[in-house]
Every structure is written in structure tokens, then in C-alpha cells.
gemmi code that builds the backbone of each chain (N, CA, C; Angstrom):
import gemmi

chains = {
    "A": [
        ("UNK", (0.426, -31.243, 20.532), (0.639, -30.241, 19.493), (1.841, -30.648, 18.658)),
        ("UNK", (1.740, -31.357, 17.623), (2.667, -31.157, 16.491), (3.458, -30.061, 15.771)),
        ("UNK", (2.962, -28.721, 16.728), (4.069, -27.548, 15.365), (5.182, -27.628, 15.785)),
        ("UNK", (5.841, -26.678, 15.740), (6.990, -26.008, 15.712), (6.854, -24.920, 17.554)),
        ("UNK", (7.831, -25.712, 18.156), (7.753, -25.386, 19.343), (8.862, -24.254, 19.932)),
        ("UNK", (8.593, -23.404, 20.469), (9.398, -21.860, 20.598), (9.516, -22.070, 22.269)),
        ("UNK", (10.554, -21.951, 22.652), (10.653, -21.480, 24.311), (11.845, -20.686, 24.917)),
        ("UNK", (11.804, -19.553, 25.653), (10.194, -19.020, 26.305), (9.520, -18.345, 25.291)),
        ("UNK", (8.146, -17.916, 25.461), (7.721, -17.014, 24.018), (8.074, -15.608, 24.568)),
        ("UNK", (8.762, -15.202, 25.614), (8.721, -13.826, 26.182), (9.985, -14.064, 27.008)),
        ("UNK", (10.739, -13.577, 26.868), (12.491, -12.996, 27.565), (12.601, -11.567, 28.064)),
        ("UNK", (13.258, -11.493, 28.946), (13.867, -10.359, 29.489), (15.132, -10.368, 29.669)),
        ("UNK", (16.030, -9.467, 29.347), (17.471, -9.621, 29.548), (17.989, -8.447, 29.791)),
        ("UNK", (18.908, -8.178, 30.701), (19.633, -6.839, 30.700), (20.764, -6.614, 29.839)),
        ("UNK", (20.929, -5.527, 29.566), (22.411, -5.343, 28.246), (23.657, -6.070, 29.051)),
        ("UNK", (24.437, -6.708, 27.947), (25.262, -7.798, 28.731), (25.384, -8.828, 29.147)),
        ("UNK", (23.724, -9.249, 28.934), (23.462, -11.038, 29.774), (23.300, -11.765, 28.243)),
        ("UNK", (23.328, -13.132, 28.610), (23.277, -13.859, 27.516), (21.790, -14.113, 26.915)),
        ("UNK", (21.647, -14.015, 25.952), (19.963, -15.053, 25.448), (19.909, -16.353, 24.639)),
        ("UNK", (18.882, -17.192, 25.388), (19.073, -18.692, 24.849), (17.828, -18.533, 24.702)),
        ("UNK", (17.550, -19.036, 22.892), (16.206, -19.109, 22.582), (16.084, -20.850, 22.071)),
        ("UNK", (15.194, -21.291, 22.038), (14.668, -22.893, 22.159), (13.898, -23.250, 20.866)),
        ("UNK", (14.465, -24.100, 19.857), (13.118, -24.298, 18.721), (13.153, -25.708, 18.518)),
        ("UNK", (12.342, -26.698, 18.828), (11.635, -28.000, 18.898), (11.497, -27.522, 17.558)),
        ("UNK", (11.692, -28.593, 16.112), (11.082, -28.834, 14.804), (9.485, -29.509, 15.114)),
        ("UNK", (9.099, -29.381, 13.689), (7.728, -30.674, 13.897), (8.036, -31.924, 14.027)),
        ("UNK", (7.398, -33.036, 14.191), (7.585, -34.418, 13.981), (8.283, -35.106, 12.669)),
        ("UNK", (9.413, -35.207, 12.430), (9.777, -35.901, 10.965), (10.672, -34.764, 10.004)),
        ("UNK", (10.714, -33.093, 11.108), (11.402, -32.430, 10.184), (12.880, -32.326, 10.723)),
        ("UNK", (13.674, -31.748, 9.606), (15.166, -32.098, 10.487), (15.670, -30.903, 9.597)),
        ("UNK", (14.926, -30.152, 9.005), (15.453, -28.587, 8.340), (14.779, -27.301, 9.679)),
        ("UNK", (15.629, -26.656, 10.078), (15.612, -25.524, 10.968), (16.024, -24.579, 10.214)),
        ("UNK", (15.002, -23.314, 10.266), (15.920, -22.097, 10.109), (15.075, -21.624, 11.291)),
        ("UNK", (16.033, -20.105, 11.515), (15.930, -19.206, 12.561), (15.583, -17.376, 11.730)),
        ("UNK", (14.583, -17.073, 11.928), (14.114, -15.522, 10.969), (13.848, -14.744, 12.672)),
        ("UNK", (14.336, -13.065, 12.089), (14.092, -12.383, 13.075), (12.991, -11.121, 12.614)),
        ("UNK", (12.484, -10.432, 13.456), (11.465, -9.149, 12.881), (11.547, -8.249, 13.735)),
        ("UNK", (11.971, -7.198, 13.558), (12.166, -6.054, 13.574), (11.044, -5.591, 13.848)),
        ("UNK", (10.515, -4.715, 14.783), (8.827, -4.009, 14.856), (8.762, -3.221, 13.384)),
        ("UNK", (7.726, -3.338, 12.894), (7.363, -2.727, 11.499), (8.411, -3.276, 10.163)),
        ("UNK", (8.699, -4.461, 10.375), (9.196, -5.049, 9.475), (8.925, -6.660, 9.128)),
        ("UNK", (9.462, -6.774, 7.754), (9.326, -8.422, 7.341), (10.194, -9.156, 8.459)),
        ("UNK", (10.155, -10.142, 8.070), (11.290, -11.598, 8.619), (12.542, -11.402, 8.132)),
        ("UNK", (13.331, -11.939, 8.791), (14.681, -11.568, 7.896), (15.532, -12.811, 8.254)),
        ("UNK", (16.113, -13.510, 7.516), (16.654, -15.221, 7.716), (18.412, -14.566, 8.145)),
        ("UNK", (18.319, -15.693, 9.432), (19.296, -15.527, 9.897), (20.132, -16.918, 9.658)),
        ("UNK", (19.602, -17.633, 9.946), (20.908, -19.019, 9.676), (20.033, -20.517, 9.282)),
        ("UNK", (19.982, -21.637, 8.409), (19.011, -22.394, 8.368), (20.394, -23.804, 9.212)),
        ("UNK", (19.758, -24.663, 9.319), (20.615, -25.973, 10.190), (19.879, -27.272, 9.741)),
        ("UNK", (20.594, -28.124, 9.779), (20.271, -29.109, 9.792), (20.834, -30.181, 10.820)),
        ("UNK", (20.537, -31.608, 11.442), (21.247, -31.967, 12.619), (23.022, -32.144, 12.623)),
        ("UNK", (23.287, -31.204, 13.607), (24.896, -31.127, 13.273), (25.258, -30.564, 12.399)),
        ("UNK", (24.796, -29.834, 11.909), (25.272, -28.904, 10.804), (24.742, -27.564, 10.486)),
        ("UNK", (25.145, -26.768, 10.313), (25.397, -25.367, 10.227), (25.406, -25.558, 8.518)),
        ("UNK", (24.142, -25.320, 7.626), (24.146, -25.110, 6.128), (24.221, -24.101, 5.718)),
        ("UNK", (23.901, -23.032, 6.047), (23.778, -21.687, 5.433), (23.535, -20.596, 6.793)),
        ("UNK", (24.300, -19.898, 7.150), (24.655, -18.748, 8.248), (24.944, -17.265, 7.637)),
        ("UNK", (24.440, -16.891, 6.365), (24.771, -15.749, 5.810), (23.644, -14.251, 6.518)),
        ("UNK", (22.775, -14.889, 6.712), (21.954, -13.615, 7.414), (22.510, -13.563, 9.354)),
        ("UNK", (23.358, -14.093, 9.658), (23.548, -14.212, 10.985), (24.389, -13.137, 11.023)),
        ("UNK", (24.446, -12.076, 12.387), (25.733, -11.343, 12.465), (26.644, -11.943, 12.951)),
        ("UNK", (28.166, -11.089, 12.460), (29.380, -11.659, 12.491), (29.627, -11.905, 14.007)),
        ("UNK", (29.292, -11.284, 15.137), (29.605, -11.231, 16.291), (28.413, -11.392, 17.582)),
        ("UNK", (28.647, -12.211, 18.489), (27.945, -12.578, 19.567), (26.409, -13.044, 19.469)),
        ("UNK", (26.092, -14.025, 18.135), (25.492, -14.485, 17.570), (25.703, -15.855, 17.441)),
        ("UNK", (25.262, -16.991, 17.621), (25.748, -18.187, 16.784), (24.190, -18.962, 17.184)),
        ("UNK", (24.283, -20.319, 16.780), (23.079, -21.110, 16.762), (23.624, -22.571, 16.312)),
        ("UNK", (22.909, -23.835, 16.927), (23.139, -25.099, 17.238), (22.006, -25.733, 16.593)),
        ("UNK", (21.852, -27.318, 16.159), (21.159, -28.093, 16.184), (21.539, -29.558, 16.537)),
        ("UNK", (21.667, -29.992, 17.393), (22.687, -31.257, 18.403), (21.920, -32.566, 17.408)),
        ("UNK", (22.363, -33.120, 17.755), (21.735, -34.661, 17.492), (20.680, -34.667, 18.223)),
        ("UNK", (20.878, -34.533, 19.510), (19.609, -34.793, 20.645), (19.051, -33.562, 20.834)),
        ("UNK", (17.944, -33.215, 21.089), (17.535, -32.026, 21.743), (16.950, -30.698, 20.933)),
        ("UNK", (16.751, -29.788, 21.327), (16.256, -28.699, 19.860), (17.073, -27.731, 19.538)),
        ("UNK", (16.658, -27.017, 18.404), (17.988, -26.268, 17.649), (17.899, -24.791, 18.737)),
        ("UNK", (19.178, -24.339, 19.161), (19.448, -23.389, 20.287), (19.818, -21.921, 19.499)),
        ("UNK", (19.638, -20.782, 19.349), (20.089, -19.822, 19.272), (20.231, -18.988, 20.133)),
        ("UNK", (22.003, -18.387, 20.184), (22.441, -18.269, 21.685), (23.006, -16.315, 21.196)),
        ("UNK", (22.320, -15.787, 21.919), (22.594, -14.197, 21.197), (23.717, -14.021, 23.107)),
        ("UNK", (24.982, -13.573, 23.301), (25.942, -12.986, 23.924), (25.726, -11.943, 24.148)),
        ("UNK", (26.521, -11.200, 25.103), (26.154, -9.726, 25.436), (25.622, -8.847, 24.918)),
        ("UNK", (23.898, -8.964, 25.400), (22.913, -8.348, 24.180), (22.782, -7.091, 24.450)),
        ("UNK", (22.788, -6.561, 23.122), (22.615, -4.919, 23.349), (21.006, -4.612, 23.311)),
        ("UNK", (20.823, -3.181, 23.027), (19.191, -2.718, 22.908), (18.788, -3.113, 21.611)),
        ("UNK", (19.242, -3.107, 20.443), (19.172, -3.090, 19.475), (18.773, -5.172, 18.573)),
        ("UNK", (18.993, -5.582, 20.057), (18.526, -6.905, 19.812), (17.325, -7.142, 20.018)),
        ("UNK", (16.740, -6.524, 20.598), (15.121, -6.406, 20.829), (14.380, -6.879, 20.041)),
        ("UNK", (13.547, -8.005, 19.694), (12.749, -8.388, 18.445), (12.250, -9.438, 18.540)),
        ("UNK", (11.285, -9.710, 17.579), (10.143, -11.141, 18.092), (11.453, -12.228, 16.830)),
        ("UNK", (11.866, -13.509, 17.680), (12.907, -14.300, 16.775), (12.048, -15.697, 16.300)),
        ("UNK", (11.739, -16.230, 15.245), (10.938, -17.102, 14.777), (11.860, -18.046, 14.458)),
        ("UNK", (11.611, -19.381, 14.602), (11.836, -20.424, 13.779), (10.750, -21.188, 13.069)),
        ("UNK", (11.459, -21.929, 12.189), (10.774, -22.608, 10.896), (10.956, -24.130, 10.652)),
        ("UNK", (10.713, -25.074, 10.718), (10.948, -26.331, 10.381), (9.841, -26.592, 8.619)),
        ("UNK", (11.099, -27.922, 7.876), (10.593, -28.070, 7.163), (11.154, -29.642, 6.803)),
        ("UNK", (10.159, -30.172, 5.943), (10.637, -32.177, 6.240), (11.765, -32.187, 5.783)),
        ("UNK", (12.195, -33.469, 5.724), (13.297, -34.144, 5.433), (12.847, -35.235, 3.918)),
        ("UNK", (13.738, -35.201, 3.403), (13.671, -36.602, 1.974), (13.306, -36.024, 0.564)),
        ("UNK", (13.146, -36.566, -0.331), (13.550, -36.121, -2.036), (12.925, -34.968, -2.069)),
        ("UNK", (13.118, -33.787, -2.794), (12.416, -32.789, -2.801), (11.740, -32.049, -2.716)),
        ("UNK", (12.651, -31.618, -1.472), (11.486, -30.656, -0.504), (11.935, -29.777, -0.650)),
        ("UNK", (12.837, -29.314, -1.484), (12.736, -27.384, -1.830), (11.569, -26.646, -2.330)),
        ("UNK", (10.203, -27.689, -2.891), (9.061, -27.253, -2.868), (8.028, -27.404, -1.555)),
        ("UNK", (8.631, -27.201, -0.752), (7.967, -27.356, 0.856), (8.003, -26.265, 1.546)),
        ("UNK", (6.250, -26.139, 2.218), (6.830, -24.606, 3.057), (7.044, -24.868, 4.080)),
        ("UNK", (7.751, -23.927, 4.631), (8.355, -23.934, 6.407), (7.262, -23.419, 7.391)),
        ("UNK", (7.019, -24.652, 8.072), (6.377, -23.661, 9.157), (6.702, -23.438, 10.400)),
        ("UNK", (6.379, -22.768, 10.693), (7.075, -21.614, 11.498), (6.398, -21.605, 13.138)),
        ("UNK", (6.997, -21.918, 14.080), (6.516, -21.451, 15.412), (5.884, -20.049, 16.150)),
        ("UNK", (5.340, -19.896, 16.853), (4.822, -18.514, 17.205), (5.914, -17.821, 17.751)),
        ("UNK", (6.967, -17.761, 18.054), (8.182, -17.010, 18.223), (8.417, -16.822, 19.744)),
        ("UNK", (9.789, -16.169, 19.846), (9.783, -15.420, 20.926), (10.263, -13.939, 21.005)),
        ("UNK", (9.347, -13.729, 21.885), (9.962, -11.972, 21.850), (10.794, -11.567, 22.917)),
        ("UNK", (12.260, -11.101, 22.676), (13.218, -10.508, 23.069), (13.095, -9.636, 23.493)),
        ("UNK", (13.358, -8.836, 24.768), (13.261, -7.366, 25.638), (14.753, -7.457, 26.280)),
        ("UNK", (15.478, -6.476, 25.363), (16.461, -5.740, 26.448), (16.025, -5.066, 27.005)),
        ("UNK", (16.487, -4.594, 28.427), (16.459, -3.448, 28.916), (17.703, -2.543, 29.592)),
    ],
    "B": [
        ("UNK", (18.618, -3.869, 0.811), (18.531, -3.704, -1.127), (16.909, -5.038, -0.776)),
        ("UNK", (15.496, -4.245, -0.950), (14.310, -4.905, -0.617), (14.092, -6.109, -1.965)),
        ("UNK", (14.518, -7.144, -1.697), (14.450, -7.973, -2.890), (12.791, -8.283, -3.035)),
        ("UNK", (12.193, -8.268, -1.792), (10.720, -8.529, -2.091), (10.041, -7.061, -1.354)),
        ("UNK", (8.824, -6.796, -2.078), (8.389, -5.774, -1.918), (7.010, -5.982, -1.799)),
        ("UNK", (5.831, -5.286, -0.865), (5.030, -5.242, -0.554), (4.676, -3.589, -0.387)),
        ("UNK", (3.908, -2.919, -1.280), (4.027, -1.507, -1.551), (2.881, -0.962, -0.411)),
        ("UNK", (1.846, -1.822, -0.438), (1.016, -1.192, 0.419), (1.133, -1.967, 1.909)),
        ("UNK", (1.364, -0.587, 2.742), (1.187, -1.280, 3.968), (-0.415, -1.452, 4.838)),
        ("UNK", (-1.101, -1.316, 4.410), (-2.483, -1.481, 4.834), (-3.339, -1.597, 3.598)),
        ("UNK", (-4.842, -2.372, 3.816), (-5.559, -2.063, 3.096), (-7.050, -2.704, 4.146)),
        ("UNK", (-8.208, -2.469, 3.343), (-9.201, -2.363, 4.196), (-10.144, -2.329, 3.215)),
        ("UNK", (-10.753, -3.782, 3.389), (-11.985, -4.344, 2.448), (-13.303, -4.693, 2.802)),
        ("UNK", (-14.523, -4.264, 2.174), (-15.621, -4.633, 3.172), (-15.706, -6.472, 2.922)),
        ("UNK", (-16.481, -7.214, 4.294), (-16.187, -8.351, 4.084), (-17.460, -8.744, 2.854)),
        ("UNK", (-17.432, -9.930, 1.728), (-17.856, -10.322, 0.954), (-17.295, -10.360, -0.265)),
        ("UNK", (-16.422, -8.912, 0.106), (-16.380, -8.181, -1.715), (-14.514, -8.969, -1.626)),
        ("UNK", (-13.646, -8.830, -2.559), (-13.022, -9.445, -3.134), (-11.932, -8.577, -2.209)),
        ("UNK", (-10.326, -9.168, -1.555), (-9.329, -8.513, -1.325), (-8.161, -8.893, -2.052)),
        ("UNK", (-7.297, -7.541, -2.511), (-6.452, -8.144, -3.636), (-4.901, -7.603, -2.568)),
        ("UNK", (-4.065, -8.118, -2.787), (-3.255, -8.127, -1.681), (-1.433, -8.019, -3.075)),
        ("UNK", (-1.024, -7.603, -3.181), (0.407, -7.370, -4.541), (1.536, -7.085, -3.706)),
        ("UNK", (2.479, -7.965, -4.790), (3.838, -8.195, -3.873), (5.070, -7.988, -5.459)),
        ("UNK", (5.951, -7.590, -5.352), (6.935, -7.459, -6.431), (7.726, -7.762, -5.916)),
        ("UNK", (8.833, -8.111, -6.802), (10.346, -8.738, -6.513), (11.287, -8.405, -7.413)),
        ("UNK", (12.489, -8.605, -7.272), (13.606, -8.152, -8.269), (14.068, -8.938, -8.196)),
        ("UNK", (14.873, -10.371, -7.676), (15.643, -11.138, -8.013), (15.074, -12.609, -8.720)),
        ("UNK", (15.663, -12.464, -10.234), (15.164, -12.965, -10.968), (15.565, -14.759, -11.109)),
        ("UNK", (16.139, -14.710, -10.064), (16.235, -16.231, -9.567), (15.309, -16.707, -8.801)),
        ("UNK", (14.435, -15.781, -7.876), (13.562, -16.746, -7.251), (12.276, -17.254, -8.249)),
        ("UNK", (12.369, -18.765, -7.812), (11.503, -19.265, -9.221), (10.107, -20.024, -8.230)),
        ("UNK", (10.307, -19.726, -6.645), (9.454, -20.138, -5.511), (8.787, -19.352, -4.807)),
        ("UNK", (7.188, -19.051, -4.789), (6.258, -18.028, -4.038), (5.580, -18.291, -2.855)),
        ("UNK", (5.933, -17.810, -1.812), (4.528, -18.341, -0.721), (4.165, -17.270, 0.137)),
        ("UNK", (2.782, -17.262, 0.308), (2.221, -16.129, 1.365), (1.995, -16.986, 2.312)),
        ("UNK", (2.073, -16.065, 3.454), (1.715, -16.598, 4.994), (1.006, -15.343, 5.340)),
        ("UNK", (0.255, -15.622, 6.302), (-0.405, -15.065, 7.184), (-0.104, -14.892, 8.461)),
        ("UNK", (-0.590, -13.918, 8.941), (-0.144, -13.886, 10.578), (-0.753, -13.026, 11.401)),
        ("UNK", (-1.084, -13.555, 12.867), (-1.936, -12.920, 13.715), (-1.146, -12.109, 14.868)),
        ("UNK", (-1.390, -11.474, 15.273), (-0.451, -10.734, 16.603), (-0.155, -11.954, 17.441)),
        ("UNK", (0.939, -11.755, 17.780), (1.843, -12.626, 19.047), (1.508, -13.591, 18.668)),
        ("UNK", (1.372, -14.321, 17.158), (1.563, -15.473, 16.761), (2.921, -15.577, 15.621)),
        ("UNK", (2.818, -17.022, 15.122), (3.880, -16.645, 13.917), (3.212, -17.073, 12.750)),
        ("UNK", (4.279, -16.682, 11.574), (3.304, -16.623, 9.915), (2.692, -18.273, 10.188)),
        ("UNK", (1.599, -18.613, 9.427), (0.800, -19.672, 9.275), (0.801, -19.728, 7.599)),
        ("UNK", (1.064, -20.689, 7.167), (1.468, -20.713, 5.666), (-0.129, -20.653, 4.926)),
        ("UNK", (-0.293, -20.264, 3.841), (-1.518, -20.319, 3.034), (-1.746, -21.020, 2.352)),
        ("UNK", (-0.762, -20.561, 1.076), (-0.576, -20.719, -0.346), (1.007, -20.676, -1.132)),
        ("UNK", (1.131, -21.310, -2.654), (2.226, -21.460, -3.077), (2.610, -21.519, -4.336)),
        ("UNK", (2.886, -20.965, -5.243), (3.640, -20.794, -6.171), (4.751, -21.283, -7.174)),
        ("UNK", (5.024, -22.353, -7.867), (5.890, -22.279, -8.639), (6.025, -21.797, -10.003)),
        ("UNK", (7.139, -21.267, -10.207), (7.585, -20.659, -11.537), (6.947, -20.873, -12.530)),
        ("UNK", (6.987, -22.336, -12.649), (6.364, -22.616, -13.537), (4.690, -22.692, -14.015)),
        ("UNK", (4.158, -22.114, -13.520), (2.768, -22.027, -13.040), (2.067, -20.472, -13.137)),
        ("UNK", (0.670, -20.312, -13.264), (0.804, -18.678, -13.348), (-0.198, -18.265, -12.316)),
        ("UNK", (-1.055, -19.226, -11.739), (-1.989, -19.691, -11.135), (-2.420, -20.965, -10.137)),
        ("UNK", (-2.113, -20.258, -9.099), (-3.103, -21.350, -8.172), (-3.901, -20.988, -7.253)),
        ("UNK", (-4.810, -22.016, -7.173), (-6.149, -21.542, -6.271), (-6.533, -22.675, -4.986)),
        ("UNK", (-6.526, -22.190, -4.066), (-6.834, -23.399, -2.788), (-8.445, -22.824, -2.471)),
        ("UNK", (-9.410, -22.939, -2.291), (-10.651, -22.583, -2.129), (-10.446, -21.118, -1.998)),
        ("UNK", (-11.090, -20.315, -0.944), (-10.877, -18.894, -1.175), (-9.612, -18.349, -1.747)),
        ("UNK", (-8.781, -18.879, -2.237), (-7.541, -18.162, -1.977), (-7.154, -18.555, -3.929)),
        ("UNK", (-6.433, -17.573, -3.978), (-5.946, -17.862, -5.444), (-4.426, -16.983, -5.583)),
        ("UNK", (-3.224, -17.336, -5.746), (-2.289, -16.649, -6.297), (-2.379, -16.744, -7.698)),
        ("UNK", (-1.396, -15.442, -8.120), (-1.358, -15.312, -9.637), (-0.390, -14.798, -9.831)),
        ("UNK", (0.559, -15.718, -10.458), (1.816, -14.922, -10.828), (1.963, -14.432, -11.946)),
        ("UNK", (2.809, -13.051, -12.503), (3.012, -12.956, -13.860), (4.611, -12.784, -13.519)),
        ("UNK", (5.611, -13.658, -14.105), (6.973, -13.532, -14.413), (7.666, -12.746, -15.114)),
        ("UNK", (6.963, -12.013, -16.188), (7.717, -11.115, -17.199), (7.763, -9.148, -16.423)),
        ("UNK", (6.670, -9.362, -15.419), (6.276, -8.224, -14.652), (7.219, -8.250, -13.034)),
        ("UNK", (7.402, -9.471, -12.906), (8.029, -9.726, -11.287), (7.297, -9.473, -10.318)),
        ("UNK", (5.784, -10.066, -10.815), (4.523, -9.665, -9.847), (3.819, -10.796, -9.421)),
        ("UNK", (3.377, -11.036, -8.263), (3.022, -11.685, -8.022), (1.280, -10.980, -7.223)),
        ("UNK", (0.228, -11.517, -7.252), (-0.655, -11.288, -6.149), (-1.901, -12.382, -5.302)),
        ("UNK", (-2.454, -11.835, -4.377), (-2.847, -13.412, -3.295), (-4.513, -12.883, -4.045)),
        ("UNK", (-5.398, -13.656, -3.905), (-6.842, -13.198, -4.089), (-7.458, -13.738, -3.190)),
        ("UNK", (-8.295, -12.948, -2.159), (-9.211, -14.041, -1.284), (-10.623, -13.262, -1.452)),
        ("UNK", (-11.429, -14.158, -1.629), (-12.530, -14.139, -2.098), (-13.775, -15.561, -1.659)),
        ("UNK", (-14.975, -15.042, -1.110), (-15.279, -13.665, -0.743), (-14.358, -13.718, 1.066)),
        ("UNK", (-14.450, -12.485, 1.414), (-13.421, -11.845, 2.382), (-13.812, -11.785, 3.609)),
        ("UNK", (-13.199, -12.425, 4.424), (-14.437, -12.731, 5.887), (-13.501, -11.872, 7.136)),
        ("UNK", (-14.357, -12.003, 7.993), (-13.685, -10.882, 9.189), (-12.285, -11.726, 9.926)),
        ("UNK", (-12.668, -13.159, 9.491), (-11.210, -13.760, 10.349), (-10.427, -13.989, 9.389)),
        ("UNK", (-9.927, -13.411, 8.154), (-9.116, -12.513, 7.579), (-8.320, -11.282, 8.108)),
        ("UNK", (-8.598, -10.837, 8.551), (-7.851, -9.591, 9.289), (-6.718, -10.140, 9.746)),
        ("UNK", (-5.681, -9.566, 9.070), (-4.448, -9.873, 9.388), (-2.948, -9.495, 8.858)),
        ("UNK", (-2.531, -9.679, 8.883), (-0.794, -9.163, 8.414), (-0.570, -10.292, 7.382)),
        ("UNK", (-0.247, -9.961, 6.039), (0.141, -10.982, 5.333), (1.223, -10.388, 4.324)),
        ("UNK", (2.408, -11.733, 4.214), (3.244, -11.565, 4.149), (3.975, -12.261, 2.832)),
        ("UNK", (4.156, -12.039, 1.866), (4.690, -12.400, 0.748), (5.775, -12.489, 0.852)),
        ("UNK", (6.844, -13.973, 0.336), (7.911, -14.787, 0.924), (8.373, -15.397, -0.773)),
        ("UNK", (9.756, -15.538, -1.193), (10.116, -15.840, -2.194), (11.534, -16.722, -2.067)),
        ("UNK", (11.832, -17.588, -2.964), (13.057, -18.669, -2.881), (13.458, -18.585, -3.809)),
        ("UNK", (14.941, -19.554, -3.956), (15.172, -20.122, -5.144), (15.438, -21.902, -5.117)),
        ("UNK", (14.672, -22.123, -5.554), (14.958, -23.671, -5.834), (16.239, -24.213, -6.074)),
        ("UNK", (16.960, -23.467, -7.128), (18.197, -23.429, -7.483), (19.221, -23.227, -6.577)),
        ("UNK", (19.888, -24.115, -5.481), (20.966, -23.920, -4.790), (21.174, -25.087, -4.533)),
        ("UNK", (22.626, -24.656, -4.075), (23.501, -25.986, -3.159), (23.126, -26.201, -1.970)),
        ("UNK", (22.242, -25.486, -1.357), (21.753, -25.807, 0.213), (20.411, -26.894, 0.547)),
        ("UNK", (20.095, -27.303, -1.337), (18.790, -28.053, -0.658), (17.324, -26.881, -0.580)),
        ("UNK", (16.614, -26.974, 0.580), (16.112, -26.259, 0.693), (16.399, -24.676, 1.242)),
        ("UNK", (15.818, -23.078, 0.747), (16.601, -22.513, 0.594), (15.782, -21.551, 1.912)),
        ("UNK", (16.998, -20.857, 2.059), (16.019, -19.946, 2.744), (15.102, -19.061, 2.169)),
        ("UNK", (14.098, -18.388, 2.608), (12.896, -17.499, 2.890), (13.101, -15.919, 2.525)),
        ("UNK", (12.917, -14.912, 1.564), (13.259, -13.613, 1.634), (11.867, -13.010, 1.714)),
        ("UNK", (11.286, -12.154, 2.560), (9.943, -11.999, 2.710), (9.735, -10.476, 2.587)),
        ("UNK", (8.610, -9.916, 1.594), (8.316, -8.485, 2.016), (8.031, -8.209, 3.641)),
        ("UNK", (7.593, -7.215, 3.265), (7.318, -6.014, 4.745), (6.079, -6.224, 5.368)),
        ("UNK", (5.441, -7.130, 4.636), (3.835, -7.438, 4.589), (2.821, -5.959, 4.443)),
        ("UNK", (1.498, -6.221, 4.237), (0.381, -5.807, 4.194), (-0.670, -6.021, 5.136)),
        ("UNK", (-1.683, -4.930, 5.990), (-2.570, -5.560, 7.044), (-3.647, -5.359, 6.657)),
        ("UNK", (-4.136, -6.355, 6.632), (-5.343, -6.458, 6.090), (-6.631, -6.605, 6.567)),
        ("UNK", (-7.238, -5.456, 6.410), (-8.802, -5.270, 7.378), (-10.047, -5.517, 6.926)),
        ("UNK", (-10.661, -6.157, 7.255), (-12.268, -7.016, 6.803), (-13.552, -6.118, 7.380)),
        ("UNK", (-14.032, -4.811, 6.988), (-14.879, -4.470, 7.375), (-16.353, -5.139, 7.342)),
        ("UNK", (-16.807, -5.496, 8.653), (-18.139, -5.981, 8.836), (-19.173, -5.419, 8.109)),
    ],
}
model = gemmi.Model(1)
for chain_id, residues in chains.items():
    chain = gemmi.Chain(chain_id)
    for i, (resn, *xyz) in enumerate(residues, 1):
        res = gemmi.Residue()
        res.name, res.seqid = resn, gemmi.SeqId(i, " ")
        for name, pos in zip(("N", "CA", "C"), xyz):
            atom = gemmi.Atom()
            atom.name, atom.element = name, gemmi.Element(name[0])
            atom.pos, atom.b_iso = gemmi.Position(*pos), 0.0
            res.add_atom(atom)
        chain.add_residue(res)
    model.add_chain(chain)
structure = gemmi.Structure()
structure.add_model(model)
structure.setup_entities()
């Protein structure tokens, strides 16, 4: 399978524990973003990455939030002492690399869904 | 502050006949359109795409149509089959930035039902 790889697609966490969500790009892409959804809502962009770099983090919250893309390995978003209110299916997106690809769409992994309890 | 808008949250078409699916926007920088689709406990699956400069495009069933002076955009699928049924989601950019490629601002989507 070439997409965009999500792991686990299903979490459980108690308020207070940490969450580590997992996003493998496609083959050849090296643009990550991370979108979250709300039940009965759109996507909402939380931070896009590129390797080693942190490009744009304006939809991320200020606190117990952050997100990685290493040289080696896949891009990590690491949510800290999670409350109830973190609850939500979290998507990532890969999109290629090289001359102009701001006309490129992202596609997107089947997600994972977050359960505090 | 809903920069992209998707007014109807449902709609429900018999299959054959034509489904028209409308999305509005207010920020008059995004000059980039794309709908995705999406199935339960999956994620959006891209369709179709849009540039500014363009008022029209069509991939076999599928046709967007933008009008710019209105801030409207809409998807056309035609004719309308039952594995259609789905959540679809109208997504807007701006080409114009320092980041390269930009991020994604997406309505609320629309679900869309294919009566047999």
C-alpha cells in the first residue's frame, strides 16, 4: 500500500496520559500536515512539516501539543496530558516534493481516532 | 470566523439524476479549490481541483465550477450512483505564500445520499 499510513487507527487514553499518533507520508512525499475533526465538523489544520522542520504551526494549540518529522522515521504528533476535549478522529496528509507543487493535492490517511476517557 | 462554507448539511438525490453539491468562501486570497470525499472511518479521498484561474473543470462524472466574482464555487456529479453516498467536503488554499505549499481550510461538508 502506497498511501499515507496512520498508526494506531483507534487510541484509548485516560485524562493525563500522553498520546503518540504515527503518520508514514507516501513514497517520494516529504510535505506532512496534521488536520483534526471534531464530530460534526470540517478538518481543521493543525501544523504542516517538512523533514526537520516545523513550517507552519499556526493551527496547533499553544500548550501540550507539539509534532515532529525526524530525518528517519514518520512524522509523530505527541498530544501531553490529554483532557476530554481532545477526543477526535486526527488525519494526516502528505504531498510531493520538487517545482511546484502548491498545485498538488494532499492526500490524506484514514486517521486515527482519539478516546479520552 | 467560517472562511469556507458549506450551507447544506445533507442532501439526497435519486441515483441517475444530477447532484449539485455548493460551497462559498470569503477569503479572497484563496486562488486554490479541491473537494474530497469521504467514507465513515476512512479519510477524505481527493476528487477534483480548481484553479483561479479557470472557471471549469471536469474529470468524467465530476465537474467543478467556479464563479470568482460570487465566491462560489460548486462540484457536479452526474449521472449519480449509489457509491456516491458520502460526506463531501469542500477545501480551499492560497498559492500565494512563503510556506510553499499551503495549508488546507475546509467547509463543514455536505452528506450526500444516492437514492436507489
Amino acid at each position: 500500500n502506497a498511501g499515507v499510513m496512520q498508526n494506531p487507527r483507534h487510541l484509548v487514553r485516560r485524562r493525563g496520559q500522553e498520546a503518540r499518533l504515527r503518520c508514514s507520508p507516501m513514497k517520494g512525499h516529504s510535505h506532512v500536515y496534521w488536520y483534526r475533526q471534531l464530530p460534526e465538523e470540517g478538518l481543521k489544520f493543525m501544523v504542516y512539516l517538512q523533514k526537520e522542520n516545523i513550517i507552519d504551526e499556526s493551527g496547533m494549540p499553544k500548550e501540550r501539543f507539539s509534532a515532529e518529522f525526524p530525518k528517519e522515521g514518520p512524522s509523530i504528533l505527541r498530544i501531553q496530558q490529554v483532557v476530554r476535549g481532545d477526543s477526535a478522529a486526527y488525519f494526516c496528509a502528505s504531498s510531493p516534493t520538487g517545482v511546484r507543487v502548491s498545485n498538488q493535492p494532499q492526500h490524506f490517511g484514514d486517521g486515527t481516532r482519539l478516546s479520552i476517557l | 470566523d467560517q472562511q469556507v462554507k458549506q450551507n447544506s448539511p445533507s442532501l439526497s438525490v435519486q441515483e441517475g439524476r444530477i447532484s449539485i453539491l455548493n460551497c462559498d468562501y470569503t477569503n479572497s486570497m484563496f486562488d486554490y479549490f479541491l473537494w474530497y470525499k469521504k467514507y465513515p472511518a476512512e479519510g477524505p479521498t481527493f476528487l477534483i481541483s480548481i484553479s483561479s484561474i479557470k472557471d471549469k473543470n471536469e474529470d468524467g462524472r465530476f465537474t467543478v465550477f467556479l464563479n470568482k466574482s460570487a465566491k462560489h464555487l460548486s462540484l457536479h456529479i452526474v449521472p449519480s450512483q449509489p457509491g456516491d453516498s458520502a460526506v463531501y467536503f469542500c477545501a480551499a488554499k492560497s498559492q500565494i505564500s512563503n510556506f510553499g505549499n499551503e495549508k488546507l481550510t475546509f467547509g463543514t461538508g455536505t452528506r450526500l445520499t444516492i437514492i436507489p
